[in-house]
N, C-alpha and C positions, 0 to 999 in steps of 0.2 A: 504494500500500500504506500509504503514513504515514497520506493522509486515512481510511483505513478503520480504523486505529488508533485515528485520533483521533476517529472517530463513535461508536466505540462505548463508549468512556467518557463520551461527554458525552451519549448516548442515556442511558446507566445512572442517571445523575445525572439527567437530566430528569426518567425515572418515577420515583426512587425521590423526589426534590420534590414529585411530584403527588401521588404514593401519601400522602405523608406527610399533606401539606397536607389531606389529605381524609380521615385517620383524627384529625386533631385532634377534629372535630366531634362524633364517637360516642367521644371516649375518656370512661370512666367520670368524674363529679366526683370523687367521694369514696373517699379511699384503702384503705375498709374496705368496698369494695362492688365488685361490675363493674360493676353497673346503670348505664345512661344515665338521661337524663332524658326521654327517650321510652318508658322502662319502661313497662308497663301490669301491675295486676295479678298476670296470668298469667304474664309475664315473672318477676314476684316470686317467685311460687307455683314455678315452673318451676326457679327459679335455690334455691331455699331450703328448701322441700315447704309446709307448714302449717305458720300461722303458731301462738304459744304462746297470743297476746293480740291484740284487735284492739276498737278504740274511736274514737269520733268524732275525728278530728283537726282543729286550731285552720284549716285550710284547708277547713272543710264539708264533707268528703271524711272518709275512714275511714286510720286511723292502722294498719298491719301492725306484729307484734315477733313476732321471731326468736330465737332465742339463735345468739350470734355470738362467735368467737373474737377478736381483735387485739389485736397486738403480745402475744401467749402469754397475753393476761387473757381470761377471761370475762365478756361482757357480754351486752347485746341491741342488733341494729339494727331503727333502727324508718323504715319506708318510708312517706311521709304524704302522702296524695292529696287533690285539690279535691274541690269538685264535680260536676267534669265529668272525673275520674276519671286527671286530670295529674298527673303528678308531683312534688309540691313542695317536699319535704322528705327527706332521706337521714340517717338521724344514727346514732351507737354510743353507747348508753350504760353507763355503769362504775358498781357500788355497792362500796364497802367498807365495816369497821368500822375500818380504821386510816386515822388522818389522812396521816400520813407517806406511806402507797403512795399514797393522793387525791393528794398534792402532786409525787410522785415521775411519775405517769401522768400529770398535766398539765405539767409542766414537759415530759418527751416530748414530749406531745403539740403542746404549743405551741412546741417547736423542729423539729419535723418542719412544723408549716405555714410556720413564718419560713423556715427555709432555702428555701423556694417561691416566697413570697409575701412575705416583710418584716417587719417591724413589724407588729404591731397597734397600734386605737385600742382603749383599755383602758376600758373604764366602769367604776366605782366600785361595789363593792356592799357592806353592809355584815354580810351575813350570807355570802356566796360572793365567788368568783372570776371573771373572765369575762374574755376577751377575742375581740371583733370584726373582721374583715379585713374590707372592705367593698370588692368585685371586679368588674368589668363583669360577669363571667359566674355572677357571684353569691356572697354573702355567702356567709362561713365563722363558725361562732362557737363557742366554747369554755368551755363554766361547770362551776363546781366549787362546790358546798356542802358543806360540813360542817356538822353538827349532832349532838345529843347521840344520838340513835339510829345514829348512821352516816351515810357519805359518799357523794355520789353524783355523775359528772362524764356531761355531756352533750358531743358533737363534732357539730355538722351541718355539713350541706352545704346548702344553700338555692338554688330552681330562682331562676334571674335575674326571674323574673315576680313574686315574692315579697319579691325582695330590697331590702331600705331606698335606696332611691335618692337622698332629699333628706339622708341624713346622707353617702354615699359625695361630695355635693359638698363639705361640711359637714365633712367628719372632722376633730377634731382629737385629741392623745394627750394626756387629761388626765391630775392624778394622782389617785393613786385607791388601793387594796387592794387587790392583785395578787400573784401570786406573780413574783417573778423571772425 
């Protein structure tokens, strides 16, 4: 009786290891999406309806936007395919006319990836914000502009086939114009 005790918590533990081990793979990247990166299209269309806007994306593939709620703001996510119709790109973006909410949504935004993922390597820009995580499973990156019309922050998620590889050896945290 003890051995049958004892198999079958260590059975439960077994599957629920495997189980685990093997929903890493399909979990969404990006925390403002469910989409994997096996998404196609229809997946989009399915998970979203029609899209608002949709234009050449920097991957020869065609860029989808949505309008999309996160963290209670309105914005758009924009889903950006090759191509050969892959997935490469996941990103939310933010406009306002107040600097303060710009600074107040990245500063969020950028302690919700740290507490995940770390530090970032920070690039310098002299007109925006940015900061870079550079991941085996694929770069994160975070910009914010402000300008005299209004502000605008970008969050992607980038497919690993896309992601800067020669700086992820390379990174270092310069200084630079950041927010905090």
């Amino acid at each position: 009786m003890t051995k049958t005790r004892l198999r079958f918590p260590l059975l439960c533990l077994l599957l629920c290891c495997l189980t685990g081990c093997k929903g890493q793979k399909n979990q969404p990247p990006a925390p403002f999406s469910a989409l994997t990166w096996n998404a196609s299209y229809e997946d989009v269309k399915e998970a979203h309806g029609n899209e608002i806007e949709s234009y050449p994306s920097v991957y020869e593939g065609t860029t989808y936007v949505y309008e999309a709620v996160y963290q209670e703001r309105n914005g758009t996510l924009k889903y950006m395919f090759d191509s050969e119709e892959k997935l490469m790109c996941i990103a939310w973006a933010y406009e306002t006319d107040d600097p303060e909410d710009l600074e107040s949504v990245y500063r969020s935004l950028k302690k919700e990836v740290e507490d995940v993922h770390g530090e970032s390597c920070s690039p310098s820009a002299a007109s925006g914000y940015g900061d870079v995580w550079y991941l085996q499973e694929g770069d994160i990156i975070l910009t914010a502009v402000s300008v005299q019309d209004g502000s605008a922050l970008q969050y992607a998620y980038l497919n690993a086939a896309v992601s800067n590889q020669e700086k992820r050896r390379t990174a270092v945290r310069p200084a630079g114009n950041h927010f905090p």
